[in-house]
C-alpha positions as CSV (number, residue, x, y, z in Angstrom):
1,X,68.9,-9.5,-59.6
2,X,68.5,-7.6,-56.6
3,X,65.9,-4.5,-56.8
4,X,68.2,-1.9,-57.2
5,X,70.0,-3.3,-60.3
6,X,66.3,-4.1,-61.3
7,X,65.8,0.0,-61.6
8,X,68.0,0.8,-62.8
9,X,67.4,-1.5,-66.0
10,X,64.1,-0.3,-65.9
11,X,65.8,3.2,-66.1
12,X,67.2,2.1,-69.3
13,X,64.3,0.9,-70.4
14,X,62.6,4.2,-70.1
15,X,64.9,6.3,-71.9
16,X,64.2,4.1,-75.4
17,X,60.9,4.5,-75.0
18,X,59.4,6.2,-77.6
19,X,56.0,6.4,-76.2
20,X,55.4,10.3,-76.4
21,X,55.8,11.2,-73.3
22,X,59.6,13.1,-72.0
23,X,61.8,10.3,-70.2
24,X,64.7,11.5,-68.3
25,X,67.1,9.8,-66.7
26,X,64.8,11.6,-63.5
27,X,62.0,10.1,-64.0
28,X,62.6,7.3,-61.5
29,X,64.2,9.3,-58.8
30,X,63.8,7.2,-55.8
31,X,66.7,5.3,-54.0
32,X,65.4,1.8,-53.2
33,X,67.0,-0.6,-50.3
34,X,64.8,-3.5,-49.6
35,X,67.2,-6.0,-47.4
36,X,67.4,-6.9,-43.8
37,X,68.6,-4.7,-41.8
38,X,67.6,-1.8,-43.9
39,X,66.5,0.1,-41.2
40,X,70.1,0.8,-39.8
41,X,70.8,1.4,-43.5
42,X,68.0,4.2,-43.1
43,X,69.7,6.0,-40.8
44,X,73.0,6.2,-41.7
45,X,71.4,8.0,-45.0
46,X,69.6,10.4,-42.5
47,X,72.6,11.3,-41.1
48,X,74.5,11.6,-44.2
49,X,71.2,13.8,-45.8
50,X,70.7,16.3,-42.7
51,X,72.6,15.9,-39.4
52,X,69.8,17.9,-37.6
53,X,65.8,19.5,-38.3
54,X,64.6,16.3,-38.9
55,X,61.0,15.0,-38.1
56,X,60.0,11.8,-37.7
57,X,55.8,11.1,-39.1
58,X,54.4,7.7,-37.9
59,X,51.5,6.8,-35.7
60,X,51.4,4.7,-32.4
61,X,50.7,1.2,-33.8
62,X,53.9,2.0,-36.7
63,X,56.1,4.1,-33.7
64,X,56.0,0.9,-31.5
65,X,56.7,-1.4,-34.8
66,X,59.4,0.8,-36.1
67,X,60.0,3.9,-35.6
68,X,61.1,3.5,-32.0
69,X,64.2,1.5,-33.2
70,X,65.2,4.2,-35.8
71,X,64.9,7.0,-33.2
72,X,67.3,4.9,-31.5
73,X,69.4,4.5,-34.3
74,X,69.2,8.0,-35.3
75,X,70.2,8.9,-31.7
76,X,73.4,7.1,-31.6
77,X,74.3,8.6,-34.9
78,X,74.1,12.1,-33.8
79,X,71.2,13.0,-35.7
80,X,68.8,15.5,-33.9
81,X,65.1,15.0,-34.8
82,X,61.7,15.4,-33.6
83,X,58.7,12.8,-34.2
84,X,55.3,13.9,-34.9
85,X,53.0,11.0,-33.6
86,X,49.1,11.1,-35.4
87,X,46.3,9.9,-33.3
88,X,43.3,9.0,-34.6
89,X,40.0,10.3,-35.3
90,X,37.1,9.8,-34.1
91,X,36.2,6.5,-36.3
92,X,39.4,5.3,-34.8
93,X,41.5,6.1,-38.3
94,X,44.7,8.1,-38.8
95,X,43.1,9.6,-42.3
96,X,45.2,11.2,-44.8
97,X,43.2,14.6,-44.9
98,X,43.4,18.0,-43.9
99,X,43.8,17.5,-39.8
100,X,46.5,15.3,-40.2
101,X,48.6,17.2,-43.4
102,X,47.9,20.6,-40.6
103,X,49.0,18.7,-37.7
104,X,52.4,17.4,-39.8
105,X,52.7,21.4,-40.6
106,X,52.7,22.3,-37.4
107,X,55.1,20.0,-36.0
108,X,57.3,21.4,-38.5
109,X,58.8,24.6,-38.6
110,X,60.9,27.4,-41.3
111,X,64.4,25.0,-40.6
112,X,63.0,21.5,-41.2
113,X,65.5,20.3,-43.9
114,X,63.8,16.6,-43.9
115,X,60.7,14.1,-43.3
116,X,61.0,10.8,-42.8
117,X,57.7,8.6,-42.8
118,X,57.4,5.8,-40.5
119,X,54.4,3.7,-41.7
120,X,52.0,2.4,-44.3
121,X,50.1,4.0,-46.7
122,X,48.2,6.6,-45.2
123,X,51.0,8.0,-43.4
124,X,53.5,8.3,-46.8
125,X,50.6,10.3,-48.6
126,X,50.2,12.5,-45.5
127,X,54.5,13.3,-45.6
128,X,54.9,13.9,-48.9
129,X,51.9,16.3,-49.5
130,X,53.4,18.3,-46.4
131,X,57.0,17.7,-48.4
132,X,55.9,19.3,-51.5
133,X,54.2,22.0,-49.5
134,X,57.5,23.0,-47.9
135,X,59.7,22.1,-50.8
136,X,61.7,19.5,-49.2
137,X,62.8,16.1,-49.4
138,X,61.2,13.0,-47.6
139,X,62.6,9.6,-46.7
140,X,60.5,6.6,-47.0
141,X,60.5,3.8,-44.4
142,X,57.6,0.9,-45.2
143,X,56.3,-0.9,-41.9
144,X,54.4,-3.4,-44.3
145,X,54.2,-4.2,-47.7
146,X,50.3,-3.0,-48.4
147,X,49.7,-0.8,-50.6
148,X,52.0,0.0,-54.2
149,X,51.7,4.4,-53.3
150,X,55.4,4.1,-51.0
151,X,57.0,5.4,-54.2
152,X,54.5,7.5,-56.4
153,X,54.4,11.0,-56.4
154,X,50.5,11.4,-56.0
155,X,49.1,12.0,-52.5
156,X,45.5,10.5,-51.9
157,X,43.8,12.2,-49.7
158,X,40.4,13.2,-48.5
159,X,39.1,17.0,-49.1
160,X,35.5,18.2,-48.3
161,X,35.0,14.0,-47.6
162,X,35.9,13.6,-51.4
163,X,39.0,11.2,-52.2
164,X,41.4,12.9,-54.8
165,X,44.7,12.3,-55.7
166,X,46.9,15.6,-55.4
167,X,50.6,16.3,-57.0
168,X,52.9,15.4,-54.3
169,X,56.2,14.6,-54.5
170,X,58.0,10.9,-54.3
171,X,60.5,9.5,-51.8
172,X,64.3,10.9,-52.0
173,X,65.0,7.4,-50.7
174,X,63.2,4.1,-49.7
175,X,64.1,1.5,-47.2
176,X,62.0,-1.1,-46.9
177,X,63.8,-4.1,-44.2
178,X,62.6,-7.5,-45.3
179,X,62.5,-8.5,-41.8
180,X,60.2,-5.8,-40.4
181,X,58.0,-6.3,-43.5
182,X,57.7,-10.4,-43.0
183,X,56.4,-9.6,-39.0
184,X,53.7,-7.1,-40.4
185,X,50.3,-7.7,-39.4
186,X,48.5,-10.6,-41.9
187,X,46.3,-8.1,-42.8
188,X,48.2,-5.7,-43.9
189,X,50.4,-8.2,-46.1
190,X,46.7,-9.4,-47.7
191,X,46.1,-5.3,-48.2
192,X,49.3,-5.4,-50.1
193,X,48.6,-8.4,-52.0
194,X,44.8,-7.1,-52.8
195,X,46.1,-3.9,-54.5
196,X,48.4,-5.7,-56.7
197,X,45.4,-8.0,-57.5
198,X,43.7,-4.9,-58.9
199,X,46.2,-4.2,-61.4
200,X,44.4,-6.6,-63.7
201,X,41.9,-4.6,-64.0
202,X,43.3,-1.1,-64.0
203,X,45.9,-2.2,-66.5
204,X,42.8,-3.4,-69.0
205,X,41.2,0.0,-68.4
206,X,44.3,2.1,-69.3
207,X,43.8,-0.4,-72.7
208,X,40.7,0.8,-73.0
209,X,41.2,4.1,-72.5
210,X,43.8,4.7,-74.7
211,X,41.7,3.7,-77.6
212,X,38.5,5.4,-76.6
213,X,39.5,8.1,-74.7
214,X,42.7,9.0,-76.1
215,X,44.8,9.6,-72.8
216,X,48.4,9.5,-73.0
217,X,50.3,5.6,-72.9
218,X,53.6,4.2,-71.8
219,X,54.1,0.6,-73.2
220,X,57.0,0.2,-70.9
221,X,55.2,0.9,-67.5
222,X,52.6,-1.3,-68.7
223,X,55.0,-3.7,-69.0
224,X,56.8,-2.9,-65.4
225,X,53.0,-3.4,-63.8
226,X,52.2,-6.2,-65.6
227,X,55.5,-8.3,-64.5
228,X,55.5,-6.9,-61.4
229,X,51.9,-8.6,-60.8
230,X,53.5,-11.5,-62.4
231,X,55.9,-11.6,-60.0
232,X,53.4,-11.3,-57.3
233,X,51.5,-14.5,-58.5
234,X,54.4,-16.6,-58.9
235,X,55.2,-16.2,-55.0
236,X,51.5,-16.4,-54.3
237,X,52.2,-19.2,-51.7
238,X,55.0,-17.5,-49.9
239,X,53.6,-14.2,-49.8
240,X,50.4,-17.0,-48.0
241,X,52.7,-17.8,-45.3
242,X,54.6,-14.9,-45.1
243,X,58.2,-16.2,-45.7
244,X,60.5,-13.2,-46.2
245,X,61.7,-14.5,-49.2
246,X,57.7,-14.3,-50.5
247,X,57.1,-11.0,-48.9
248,X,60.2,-9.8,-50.3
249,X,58.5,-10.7,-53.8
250,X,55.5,-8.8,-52.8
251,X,57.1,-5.9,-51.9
252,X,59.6,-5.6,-55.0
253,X,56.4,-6.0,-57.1
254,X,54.6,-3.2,-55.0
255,X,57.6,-0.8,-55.3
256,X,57.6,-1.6,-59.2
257,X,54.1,-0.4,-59.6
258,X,54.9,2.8,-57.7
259,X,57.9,3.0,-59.8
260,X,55.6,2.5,-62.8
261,X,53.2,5.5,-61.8
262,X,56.3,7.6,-61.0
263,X,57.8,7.6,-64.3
264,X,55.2,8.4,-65.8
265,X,53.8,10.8,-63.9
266,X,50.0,9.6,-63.2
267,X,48.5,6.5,-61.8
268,X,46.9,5.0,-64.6
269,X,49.9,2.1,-64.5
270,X,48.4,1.1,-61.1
271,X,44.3,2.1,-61.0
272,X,41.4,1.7,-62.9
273,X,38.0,1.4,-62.3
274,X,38.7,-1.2,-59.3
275,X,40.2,1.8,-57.5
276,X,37.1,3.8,-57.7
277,X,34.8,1.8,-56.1
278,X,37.3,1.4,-53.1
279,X,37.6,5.4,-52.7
280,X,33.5,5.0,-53.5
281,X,33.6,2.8,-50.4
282,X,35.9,4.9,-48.3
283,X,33.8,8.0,-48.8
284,X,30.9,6.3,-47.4
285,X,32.6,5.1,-44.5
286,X,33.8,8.7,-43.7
287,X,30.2,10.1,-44.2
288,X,29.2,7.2,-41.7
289,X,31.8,7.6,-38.6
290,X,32.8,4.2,-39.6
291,X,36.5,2.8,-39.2
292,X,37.9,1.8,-42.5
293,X,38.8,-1.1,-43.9
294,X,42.5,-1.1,-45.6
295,X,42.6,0.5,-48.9
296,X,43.9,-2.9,-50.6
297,X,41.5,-5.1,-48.8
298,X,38.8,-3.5,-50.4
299,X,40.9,-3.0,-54.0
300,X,41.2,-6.8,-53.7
301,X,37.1,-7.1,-53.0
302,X,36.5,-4.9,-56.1
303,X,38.3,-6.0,-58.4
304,X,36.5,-9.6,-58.5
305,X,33.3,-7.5,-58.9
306,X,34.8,-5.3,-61.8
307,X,36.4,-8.4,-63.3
308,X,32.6,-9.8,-63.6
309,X,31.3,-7.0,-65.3
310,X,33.8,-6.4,-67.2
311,X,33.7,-9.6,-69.0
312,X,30.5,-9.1,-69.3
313,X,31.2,-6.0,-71.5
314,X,33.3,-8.2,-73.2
315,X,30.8,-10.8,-74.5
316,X,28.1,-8.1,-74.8
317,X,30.6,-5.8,-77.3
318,X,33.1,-7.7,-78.5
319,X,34.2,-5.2,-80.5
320,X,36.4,-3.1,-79.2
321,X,35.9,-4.4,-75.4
322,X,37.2,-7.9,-76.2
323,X,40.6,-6.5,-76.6
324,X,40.8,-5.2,-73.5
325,X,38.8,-7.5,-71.3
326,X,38.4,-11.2,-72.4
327,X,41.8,-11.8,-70.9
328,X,40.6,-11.2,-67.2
329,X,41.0,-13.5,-65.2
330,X,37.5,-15.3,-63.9
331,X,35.9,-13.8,-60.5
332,X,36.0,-17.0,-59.0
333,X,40.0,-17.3,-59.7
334,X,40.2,-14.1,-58.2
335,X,38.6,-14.5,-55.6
336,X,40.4,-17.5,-54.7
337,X,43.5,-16.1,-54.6
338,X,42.4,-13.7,-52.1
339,X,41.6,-16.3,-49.9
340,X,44.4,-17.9,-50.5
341,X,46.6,-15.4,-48.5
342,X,43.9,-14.5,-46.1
343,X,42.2,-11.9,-47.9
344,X,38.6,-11.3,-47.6
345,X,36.8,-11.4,-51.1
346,X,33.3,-10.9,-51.1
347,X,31.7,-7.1,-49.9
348,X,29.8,-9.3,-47.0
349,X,33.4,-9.9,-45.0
350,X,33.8,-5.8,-45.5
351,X,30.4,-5.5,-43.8
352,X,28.7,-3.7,-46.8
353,X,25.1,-5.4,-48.2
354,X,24.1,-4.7,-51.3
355,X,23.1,-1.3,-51.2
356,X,26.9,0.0,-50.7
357,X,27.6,-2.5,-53.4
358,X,25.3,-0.8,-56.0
359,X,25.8,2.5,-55.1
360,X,29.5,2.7,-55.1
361,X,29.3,1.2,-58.6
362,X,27.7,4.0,-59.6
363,X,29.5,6.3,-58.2
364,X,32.7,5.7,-59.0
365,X,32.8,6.1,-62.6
366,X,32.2,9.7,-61.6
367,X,35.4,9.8,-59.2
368,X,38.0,10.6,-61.8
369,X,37.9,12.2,-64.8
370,X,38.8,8.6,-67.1
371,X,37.7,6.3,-69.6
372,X,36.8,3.0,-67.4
373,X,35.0,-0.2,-68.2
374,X,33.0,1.3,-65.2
375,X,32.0,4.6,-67.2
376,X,31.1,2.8,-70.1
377,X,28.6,0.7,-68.2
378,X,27.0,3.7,-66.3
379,X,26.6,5.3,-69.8
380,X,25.0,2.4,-71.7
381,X,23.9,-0.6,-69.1
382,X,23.5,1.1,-65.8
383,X,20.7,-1.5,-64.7
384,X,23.8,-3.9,-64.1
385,X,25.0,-2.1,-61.0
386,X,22.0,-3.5,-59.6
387,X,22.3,-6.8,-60.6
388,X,25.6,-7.1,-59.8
389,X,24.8,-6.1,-56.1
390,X,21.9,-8.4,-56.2
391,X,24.0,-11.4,-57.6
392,X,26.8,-10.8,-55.0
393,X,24.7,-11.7,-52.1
C-alpha cells in the first residue's frame, strides 16, 4: 500500500471515530508524495498552484542538497520565484526563532501567493509560522527523514530563549523523494529514527494523562503512532544501512506521526515527557552560545532516561502507573537500538555531565502545561532527578 492510499484509509478511519473530538474529512489536509523522483513531481505542483510570487526557504547546507535542483526545475517550468537563504547564528545554528521567522517576512512581500520549504525541521517550523502569519499556503519539500513535525500544524520555536509550540498551519502538499532522503547525512537519518523512538514514551504519557489529567484522547491516532513506530522497528536494519526501501519506512512512519498530531489538532500523539527534556536541553544550549545537537538525537537520548524512571514509577505505584508504564521497553533495549543505526544514547556522546542531566529533568515537567510521568515525579520523588543523573554517568 503505497502512502497515499495509506491516508486516505486513515481518513476513513477518523471519521468513525467517536472519540469526542470533531473529525472532518479536513482534518488530514496534506497531500503526501513520497517516491523517487518526487522532486520533479514538486514542481510541476508549484507551477500548477502559483505560476509566479513564489519564495523558496532553505539554508546553504539544504540549498546545495536540494533546493538548487528545484530552482532548476521550477525554472524550466516557467515558474518565477525568489529563495530566501538563512545563515546561521552565531552558535553556528539556523534556529527557528524570531530572527529567522523576520528575515522569512521580509523576503516576502503583500503578492507572495506561496512558500515552499527546502529542508529539515527547523526550516518547515520557521515557513509555516510565517504561512499562517500571511494567510497563505506552504509546500513541503523534506531533505531528510529527521524529525516527524514535516506535517503537523504546530510551529516550535524559540521566544524570549523559551521553546513553545505555536498554532501554525500544516503543508498544502508534501514531497518527500526517496532518493534524496536515502543520501541524507547519517545523522540526520539517526535524528529521524530517535524521535520516533520517543513515541514510546510520549504515547504512555498521553495514557497517563488521560486518566489523571483528563485531557482530551483520540484512540485512532494513538493507534496511527503506535504502528507507525511499529513500522519503524520492523525496518530497524534498513533504516541502519540506509537502503531506500528502509528509509522509505522511516519516513512513512515519520509522516504518520505528523499526520497523527494533525488530525487531532495538538501533539500529544507524538511528545511526552521525552520531549521536554530535549527542549530542556536546547534551552540551555541557547543560554550557552553552544551549537545544538539535532532535536531527535537528543529525543532518542531521553527517552532511555525517561523510560528508566518511568518504570520505576511503575513498580513504585503500580496502581494506576502500571497501566501506562510497565509495557516500556527496557533502557538498555533502547538504547541499543540507537546504536544500532548510529545514534548516540547516553547524555555523555551529547557532551552534557550530569548536571545538565538533572537539571533538565527538572525542568521540563514545567515546559508544557501536561500531565507527564515526568510531573508526577517532580511532585512526589523529586530526589530521583538526581539519582538518575548520578547513575547515568
Amino acid at each position: 500500500m503505497d502512502i497515499e492510499t495509506e491516508i486516505a484509509a486513515w481518513r476513513k478511519d477518523f471519521l468513525s471515530c467517536r472519540c469526542g473530538h470533531r473529525h472532518t474529512d479536513t482534518d488530514i489536509r496534506t497531500v503526501c508524495r513520497l517516491a523517487p523522483g518526487a522532486l520533479e513531481e514538486a514542481a510541476a505542483y508549484v507551477r500548477r498552484t502559483a505560476l509566479s510570487d513564489v519564495l523558496l526557504v532553505a539554508d546553504a547546507a539544504t540549498r546545495k542538497a536540494v533546493g538548487l535542483r528545484l530552482e532548476e526545475e521550477l525554472a524550466r517550468k516557467g515558474v518565477r520565484f525568489a529563495v530566501c537563504c538563512l545563515t546561521p547564528n552565531a552558535a553556528g545554528d539556523v534556529t527557528a526563532d524570531g530572527d529567522a521567522v523576520l528575515r522569512v517576512l521580509l523576503a516576502a512581500d503583500a503578492g507572495t501567493r506561496l512558500l515552499v520549504a527546502v529542508g529539515a525541521g527547523t526550516i518547515h517550523d520557521i515557513v509555516r509560522l510565517v504561512a499562517a502569519k500571511m494567510r497563505i499556503p506552504f509546500v513541503s519539500v523534506p531533505t531528510a527523514p529527521s524529525v516527524d513535525g514535516f506535517t503537523s500544524a504546530g510551529a516550535p520555536v524559540v521566544v524570549g530563549g523559551v521553546k513553545t509550540t505555536v498554532p501554525a498551519v500544516a503543508p498544502e502538499a508534501l514531497f518527500a523523494d526517496t532518493e534524496v532522503l536515502a543520501n541524507a547525512p547519517r545523522e540526520l537519518i539517526a535524528a529521524g529514527y530517535g524521535d520516533m523512538i520517543g513515541k514510546w514514551t510520549a504515547l504512555a504519557d498521553w495514557l497517563c494523562s488521560r486518566e489523571l489529567g483528563g485531557e482530551p484522547f483520540c484512540p485512532t491516532a494513538y493507534r496511527m503512532t503506535k504502528e507507525a513506530l511499529a513500522r519503524c522497528f520492523r525496518n530497524e536494519a534498513a533504516i541502519a544501512d540506509a537502503d531506500e526501501k528502509g528509509i522509505a519506512a522511516l519516513a512513512e512512519a515519520l509522516l504518520l506521526s505528523g499526520l497523527s498530531m494533525q488530525a487531532v489538532g495538538h501533539s500529544r500523539p507524538a511528545s511526552g515527557g521525552e520531549h521536554h527534556v530535549s527542549h530542556a536541553w536546547e534551552m540551555q544550549s541557547l543560554a550557552r552560545g553552544e551549537r545544538q545537537r539535532l532535536h531527535g538525537v537528543k529525543v532518542g537520548v531521553a527517552t532511555v532516561l525517561v523510560s528508566a524512571l518511568y518504570r520505576r514509577l511503575a513498580e513504585r505505584e503500580p496502581e494506576p502507573f502500571a497501566r501506562f508504564y510497565t509495557d516500556l521497553p527496557k533502557p538498555d533495549d533502547l538504547a541499543a537500538k540507537l546504536r544500532r543505526v548510529g545514534a548516540p544514547s547516553t547524555p555523555a556522546e551529547l557532551g552534557f555531565g550530569p548536571e545538565r542531566v538533572e537539571s533538565a529533568l527538572r525542568e521540563a515537567p514545567g515546559l508544557r502545561d501536561r500531565t507527564t510521568g515526568l510531573r508526577v515525579i517532580r511532585d512526589r520523588y523529586p530526589e530521583w532527578f538526581a539519582e538518575m543523573a548520578r547513575a547515568t554517568f
